[in-house]
Structures are given as structure tokens and as C-alpha cells.
N, C-alpha and C positions, 0 to 999 in steps of 0.2 A: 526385421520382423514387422507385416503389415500390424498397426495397432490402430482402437479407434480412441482419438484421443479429444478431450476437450477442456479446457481451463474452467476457472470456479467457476464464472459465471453459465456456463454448460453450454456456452452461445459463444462460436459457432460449433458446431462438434465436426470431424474431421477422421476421415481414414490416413494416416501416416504412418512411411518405414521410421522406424524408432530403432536408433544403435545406442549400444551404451560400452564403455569400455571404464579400466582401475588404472591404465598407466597414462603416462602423459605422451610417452613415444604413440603410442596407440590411437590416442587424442590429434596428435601430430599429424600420422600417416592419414587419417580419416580426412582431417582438412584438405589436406594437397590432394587426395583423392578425388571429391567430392565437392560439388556446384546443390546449390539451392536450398540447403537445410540452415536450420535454427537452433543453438543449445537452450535446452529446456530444463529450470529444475525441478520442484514440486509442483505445476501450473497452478499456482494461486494467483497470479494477475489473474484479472478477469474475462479479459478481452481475447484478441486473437496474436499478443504481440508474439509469444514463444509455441504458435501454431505455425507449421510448414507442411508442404511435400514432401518433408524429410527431416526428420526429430532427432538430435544429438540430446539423449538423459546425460544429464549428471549427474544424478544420484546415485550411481558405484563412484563416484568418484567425493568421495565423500570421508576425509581422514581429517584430523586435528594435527597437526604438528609442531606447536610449538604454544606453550601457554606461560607466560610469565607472569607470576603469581605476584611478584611486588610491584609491577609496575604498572599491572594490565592492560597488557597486551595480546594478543591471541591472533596466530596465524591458523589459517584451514584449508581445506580444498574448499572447490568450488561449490560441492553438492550437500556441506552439511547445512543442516536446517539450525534454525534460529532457536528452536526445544529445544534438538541434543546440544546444543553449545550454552544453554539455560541450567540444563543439568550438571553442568561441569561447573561454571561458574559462580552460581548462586550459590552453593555451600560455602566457596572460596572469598563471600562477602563481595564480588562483582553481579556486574549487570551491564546491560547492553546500553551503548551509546544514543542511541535511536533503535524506536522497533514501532514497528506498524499495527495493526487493530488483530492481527493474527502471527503467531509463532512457526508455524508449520510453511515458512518459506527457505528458501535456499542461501545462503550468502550470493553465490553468485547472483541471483534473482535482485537480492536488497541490493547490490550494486548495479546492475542492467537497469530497477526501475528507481534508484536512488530515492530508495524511502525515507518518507519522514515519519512522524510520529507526535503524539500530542504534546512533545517540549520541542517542537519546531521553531518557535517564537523564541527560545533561547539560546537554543541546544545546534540550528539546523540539522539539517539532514544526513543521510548516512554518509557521502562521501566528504563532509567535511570529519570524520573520523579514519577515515582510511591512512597510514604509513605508507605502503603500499601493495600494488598486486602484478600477479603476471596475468598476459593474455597473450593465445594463441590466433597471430592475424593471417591473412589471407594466403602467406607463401609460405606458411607453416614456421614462422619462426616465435620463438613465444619472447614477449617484449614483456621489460619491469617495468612499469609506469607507476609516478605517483604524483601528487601535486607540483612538484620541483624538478621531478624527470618525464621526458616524452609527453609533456603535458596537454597538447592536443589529444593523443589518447586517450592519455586518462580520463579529462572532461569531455570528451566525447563518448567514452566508455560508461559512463556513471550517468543512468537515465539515459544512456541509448537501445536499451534493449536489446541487445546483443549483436548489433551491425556490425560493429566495427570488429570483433573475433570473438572467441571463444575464455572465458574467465577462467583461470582454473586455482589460481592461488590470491588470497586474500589476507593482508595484516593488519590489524586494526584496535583502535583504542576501548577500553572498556571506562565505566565508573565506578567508583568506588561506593559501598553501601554499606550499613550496618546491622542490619535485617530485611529478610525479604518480604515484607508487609509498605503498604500504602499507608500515611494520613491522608483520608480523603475528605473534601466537602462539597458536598451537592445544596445546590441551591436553586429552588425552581423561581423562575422567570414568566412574567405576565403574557411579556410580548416580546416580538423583536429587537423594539426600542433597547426592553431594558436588559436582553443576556447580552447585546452591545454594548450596551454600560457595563456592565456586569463584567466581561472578558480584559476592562480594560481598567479595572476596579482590579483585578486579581492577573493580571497580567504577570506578577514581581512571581507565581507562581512557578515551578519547572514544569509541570503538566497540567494540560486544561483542552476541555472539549465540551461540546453542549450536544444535547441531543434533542432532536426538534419537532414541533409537530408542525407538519408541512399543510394541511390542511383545516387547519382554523383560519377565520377572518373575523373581521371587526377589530375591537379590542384585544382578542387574543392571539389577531395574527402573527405566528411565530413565536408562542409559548414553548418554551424552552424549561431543561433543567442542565447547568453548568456543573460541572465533577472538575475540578481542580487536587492536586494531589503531591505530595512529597515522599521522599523515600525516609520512611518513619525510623528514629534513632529507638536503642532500648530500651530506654528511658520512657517512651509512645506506648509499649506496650503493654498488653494485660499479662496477668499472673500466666495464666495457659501459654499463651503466645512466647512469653520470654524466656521459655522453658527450653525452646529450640527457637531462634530467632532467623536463623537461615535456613530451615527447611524447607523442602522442595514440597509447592504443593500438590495433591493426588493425581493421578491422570486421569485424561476424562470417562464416563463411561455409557452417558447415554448418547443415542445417537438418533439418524432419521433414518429408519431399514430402506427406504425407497421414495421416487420420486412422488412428492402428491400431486392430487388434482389440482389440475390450475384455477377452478370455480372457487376453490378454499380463499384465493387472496381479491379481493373484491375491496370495493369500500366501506362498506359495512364492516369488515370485519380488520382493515386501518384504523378506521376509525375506533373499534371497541378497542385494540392496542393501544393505540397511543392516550386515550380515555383512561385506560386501566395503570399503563404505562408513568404518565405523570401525576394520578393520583395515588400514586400507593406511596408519594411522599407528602406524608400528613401534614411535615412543619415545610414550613419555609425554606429552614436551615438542617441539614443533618450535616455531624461530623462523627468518623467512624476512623478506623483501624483498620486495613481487609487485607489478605493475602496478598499478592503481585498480579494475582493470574485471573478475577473478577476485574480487575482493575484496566487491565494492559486487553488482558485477548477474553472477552464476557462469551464472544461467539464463541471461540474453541473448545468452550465446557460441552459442546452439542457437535459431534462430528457429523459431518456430511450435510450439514444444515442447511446446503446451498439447495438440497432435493426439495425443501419445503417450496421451492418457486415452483415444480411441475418440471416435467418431461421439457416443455419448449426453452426452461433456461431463464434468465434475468442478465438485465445489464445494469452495472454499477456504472452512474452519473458521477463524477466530481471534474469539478470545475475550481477557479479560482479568481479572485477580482481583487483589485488593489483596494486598499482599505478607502480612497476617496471614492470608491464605486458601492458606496451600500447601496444606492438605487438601482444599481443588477440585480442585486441579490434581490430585492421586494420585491421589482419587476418579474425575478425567473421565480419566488415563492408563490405570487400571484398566479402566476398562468398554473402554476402546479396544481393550487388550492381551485384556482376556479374548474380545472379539467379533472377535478377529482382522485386524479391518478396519484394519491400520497404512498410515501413509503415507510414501512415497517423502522426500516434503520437510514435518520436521515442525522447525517453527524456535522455537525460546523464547527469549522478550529479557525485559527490565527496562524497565519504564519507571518517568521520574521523574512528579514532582506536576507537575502541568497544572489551570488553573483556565480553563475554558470551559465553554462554552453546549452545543454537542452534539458536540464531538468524541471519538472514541473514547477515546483513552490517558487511562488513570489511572494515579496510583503503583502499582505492581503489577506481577506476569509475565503476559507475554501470550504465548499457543501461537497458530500458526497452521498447518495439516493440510491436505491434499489429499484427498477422496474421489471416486475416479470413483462417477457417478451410476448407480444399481443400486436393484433392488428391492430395498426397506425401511432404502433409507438415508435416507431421509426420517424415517421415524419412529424411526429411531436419533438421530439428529440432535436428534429434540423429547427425545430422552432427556437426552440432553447438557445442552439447553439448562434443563433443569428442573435439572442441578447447578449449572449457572452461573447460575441467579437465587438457588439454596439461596444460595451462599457469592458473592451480591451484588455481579456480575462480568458485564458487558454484553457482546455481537458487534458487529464492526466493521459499521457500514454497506456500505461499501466491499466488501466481501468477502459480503454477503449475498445469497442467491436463494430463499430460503426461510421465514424467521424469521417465525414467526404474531405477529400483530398486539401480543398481551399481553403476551410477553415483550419487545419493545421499549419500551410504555409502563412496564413493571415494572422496567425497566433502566436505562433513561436521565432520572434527576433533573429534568433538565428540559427532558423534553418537552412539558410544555404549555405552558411559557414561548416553545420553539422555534415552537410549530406555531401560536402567537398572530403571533409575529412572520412567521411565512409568510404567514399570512391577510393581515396589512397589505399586505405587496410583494407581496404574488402572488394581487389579486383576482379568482375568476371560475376557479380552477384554472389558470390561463393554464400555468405550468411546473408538469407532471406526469408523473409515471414510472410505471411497472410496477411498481417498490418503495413509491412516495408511496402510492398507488393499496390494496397490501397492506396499508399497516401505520396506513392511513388519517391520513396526514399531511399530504392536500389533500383532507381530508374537506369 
């Protein structure tokens, strides 16, 4: 079925045959059939990685199969989303190993872009929790792989976006929790200097993120407020609260009916945000209580929220730089602030040491930026990206719609190790994207 399809960022948008099927034979037969398509599951990456000429959904393919309550563990298909597997768990006193700034992705997705989350720095990313998974590769055979078996796959499967086959079954570790509430503390920060201090002052935390305002200079360049947070015992909570201490909280209900004006995001109107944004915290210091779900996904309380960028769509920025490189990061804050062009949601984490084949996160800070799509923010962007190969600090896949072909080979170590192991599993181009296609990684 012709559909027109585009991922969050709504850039690029795409007419695609979209198939979707419930059995795995079905899944099977389509592979060996078929040249050129991509499995896709909720398109919440941003970019164009799970955009093709030819779109395999997952999401009929979407069952729970197996949940061990004492030991948490949780096998799925490929297409259930990070919610419905939220809803099962969190009354059961678990929680997700790692989970990203949003809920509403697919498992297979969390493995293809091996996401992290803001306990990266302790916790890593999702594929250091995986037991393991199956994938359907290029000659229709579906292979188990996991850190100890077929392990070229595996790591090339986890943050390869879906090249090397199609995901369909996933096993994977949960954490244990005693309520589904946060202790949180937010603490706003002057400057750069000090949420720098500040991250590494509160480092000993499980989760922590700062949120930034990209457009001040002077003294305040890079005024910040840090949220660091633990999963709150009974004992944390108030009277109300510990009344039901693993309830699930509401679902959302407002939303954006349609795309706005793109006039709406301006600088004037960044700047009253982030003005309004970090003074609505009056002290220094707050420490609070809050549900899981202001905490983990603040966006998901507003569905569709990505329409607030306009009809032309946005690209999420995020990059990464090894922590001896703060002067990237000032360097790429700077040209931000001087070109005016700041963003509404600009987030900076920590990540720890991660030893993998292609996945994003290094030791180091990683920013991630919103820009609605506008004349010559393209060729801002190639500005950017020419700081972040200087001080030798790569772009999320996951997050790209843009990234010219050299700066990927220049950034990611080993990409040619990657793109040998695609050629094995994925002979003939069979699984190819719009991204593979640019940065010639189903060359």
C-alpha cells in the first residue's frame, strides 16, 4: 500500500509501499522476496534512517511472550512499544533498563538505534541489557544472536539501523523498583563552567541531564538547570503517593491538532522560553518527588508536539565529544548563540565508556538541539559538523537527515568493519534506507 510516510522530525517526508504482516513465516517469505525496503517501527528516530522505497511496519508484529516476574526478564516481538511494555511492568515493581526522552518507540527501534538514556554514564545503553534476540537476514534465515553468540551480528545489529535484517524477537533485562515515582533535583547553573562542575559533582547519581540555554553569552553563556534523579523507595513518598506507590500514571491528553506556522519559532520567541524556562525556578536548589513520566518522557504529556515546528519539519542535532573536548562543545555553543538560531529543547548528558561496533555514545557530553528546517540551515549544520570532526566527536544516526557521506566515514572508527558485516547479512542491498543510500553504507 502506497503510504506517505515521515519520521518525527517530519523531514524528509516520503511516498512509500508500506507492508506489514503478524507471523514470522510471512516476515520470512517478504525478505527473500524483496530488494530495497527498511523495517520500520513507530518512526520516532528523527531523520530518514527507517525511511525507504519500500517500508516493512512492525507494529502488527507486536506480542509480549514471555515476562519473568522474579527475575525481570521480558521477551517481545519486535514491534511492541516501550508504553505497552511500561504498562505491564510498572505495577509488577520493574522498569526499563535504559529508555530514551520518549516512550512511544518500538523495541526493535531501541535496538536498531541502541539507545541510551540519562543513566548512560552508569547504566550504558540498551544493548548492554539485551540476553538475546533473533533477526531475519538477507537469505531469509532468522539467526539468535547475542553478546556470546553470532556476535558480529549482534553488534553490528544494535545501532545499525536495521541493515544488517530485520529484528523480530528481543530478550532483555529489566530493574528492579519500589515505586514508580522519581527523587528529583534540579539545580540551576550560571554558566557552562559550572553545570560542568555540577555533572560531575553528582555524577555518583543514576540519572542526570541538564537543560540549556543555547543562546546566552557573557557570563551566562551556557546557563543551565541539571535534574539528576533516583528511583524513590516508600519510605520517599508522601501520604497521597504511598497510597498506590506503583501506579501507572494518566495518559496523555492534550495535544497539537495541526502543524503551526513556522513564523511562531523565531528568536524572540527562544529566547522568551528559555527566559521563562529557567526562571520559573525560584531557588537554586529544588528537591521534589514526581511520577516516572514528567521525569523520563516531559514531551509525551503533548502528543504530536513535533507539529509545533511547521509544515517544513525540524532536525534534531545531537552530537558527542569526548570529555577532554569541552572546547567543541563552546566552540559549537558559540557559533549557535552568535547565529541566533537557539533551540527550545537543547539537552546535555554524560555519557560513560561504551565499547561497540557502531553505536553512537562515547565517554563524553553529548548535546542534542532542535532546528526547524529553514533556509541555510543546512549549510549551518555542515558548519557545525566540520567542529565536530575538528575535536573528533560523531552524530547520532538515529537523529540524522542530513549528514554528507565523509563526515560519517571520518567519525565513526569502524565503519568499515560495519559496512563488511552488512555486505555478509544483507546481500544484494536487500535492507536499504534513505540514510544507507546517503552515506553509502549499502554501497
Amino acid at each position: 500500500m502506497q503510504k506517505r510516510l515521515a519520521n518525527w522530525g517530519n523531514y524528509p517526508a516520503i511516498t512509500s509501499e508500506e507492508s506489514a504482516y503478524t507471523q514470522e513465516e510471512q516476515l520470512r517469505s517478504f525478505v527473500v522476496a524483496n530488494h530495497g525496503f527498511i523495517a520500520r517501527g513507530n518512526g520516532r528516530c528523527y531523520g530518514d534512517a527507517s525511511l525507504g522505497k519500500h517500508s516493512l511496519s512492525m507494529l502488527r508484529y507486536d506480542k509480549v511472550l514471555s515476562f519473568d516476574t522474579t527475575a525481570g526478564v521480558l521477551e517481545t516481538q519486535a514491534g511492541v512499544t516501550l508504553d505497552q511494555i511500561l504498562d505491564i511492568i510498572v505495577p509488577k515493581g520493574w522498569f526499563l533498563p535504559v529508555t530514551p526522552g520518549t516512550k512511544f518507540i518500538t523495541v526493535g527501534g531501541a535496538v536498531a538505534s541502541d539507545v541510551h538514556g540519562k543513566n548512560h554514564h552508569l547504566e550504558g545503553a540498551f544493548s548492554g541489557h539485551i540476553t538475546e534476540m533473533d533477526v531475519i537476514i538477507g537469505d531469509g534465515t532468522t539467526v539468535t544472536c547475542s553478546p556470546d553468540r553470532h556476535t558480529d551480528l549482534y553488534w553490528a545489529t544494535c545501532g545499525g539501523m536495521g541493515l544488517t535484517g530485520v529484528i523480530t524477537r528481543v530478550k532483555f533485562g529489566l530493574k528492579k523498583m519500589e515505586t514508580a515515582y522519581i527523587k528529583q533535583k534540579q539545580i540551576k547553573a550560571r554558566n557552562l563552567e559550572e553545570v560542568v562542575r555540577l555533572f560531575d559533582e553528582y555524577k555518583h547519581y543514576t540519572y542526570s541531564m541538564a537543560w540549556i540555554d543555547c543562546l546566552q553569552k557573557g557570563d551566562s553563556f551556557g546557563r543551565s538547570i541539571l535534574i539528576v534523579g533516583e528511583h524513590a523507595t516508600k519510605a520517599e513518598l508522601n501520604g497521597k503517593q504511598a497510597q498506590a506507590p506503583l501506579q501507572l500514571p494518566s495518559k496523555p491528553r492534550l495535544t497539537v491538532p495541526f502543524n503551526l506556522p513556522s513564523f511562531i519559532l523565531n528568536t524572540f520567541t527562544v529566547k522568551a522560553f528559555n527566559w521563562l524556562y529557567y526562571g520559573k525556578n525560584f531557588k537554586k536548589e529544588i528537591n521534589n518527588v514526581v511520577p516516572y513520566e514528567p521525569f523520563f518522557y516531559p514531551l509525551d504529556a503533548i502528543l504530536h508536539w513535533n507539529r509545533g515546528y511547521g509544515k517544513a519539519g525540524f532536525i534534531q542535532y545531537q552530537f558527542v565529544l569526548s570529555l577532554d573536548q569541552k572546547d567543541g562543545l563552546i566552540a559549537i555553543l558559540r557559533r549557535i548563540s552568535e547565529k541566533g538560531w537557539g533551540s527550545f529543547l537543547a539537552v546535555l548528558k554524560v555519557f560513560g565508556r561504551q565499547d561497540s561496533l557502531i553505536s553512537f555514545p562515547m565517554e563524553g557530553y553529548t548535546l542534542a538541539l532542535d532546528f526547524p528546517v529553514r533556509k541555510g540551515l543546512f549549510e549551518f549544520l555542515d558548519e557545525l559538523d566540520e567542529i565536530v570532526l575538528q575535536y573528533g566527536g560523531r552524530l547520532y544516526l538515529s537523529k540524522d537527515a542530513r549528514m554528507k557521506q565523509d563526515v560519517f566515514w571520518k567519525s565513526y572508527p569502524n565503519a568499515e568493519r560495519f559496512a563488511e558485516i552488512v555486505k555478509a547479512y544483507n546481500p544484494g542491498k536487500r535492507f536499504e534506507s534513505l540514510q544507507s543510500e546517503r552515506l553509502l553504507l549499502t554501497k
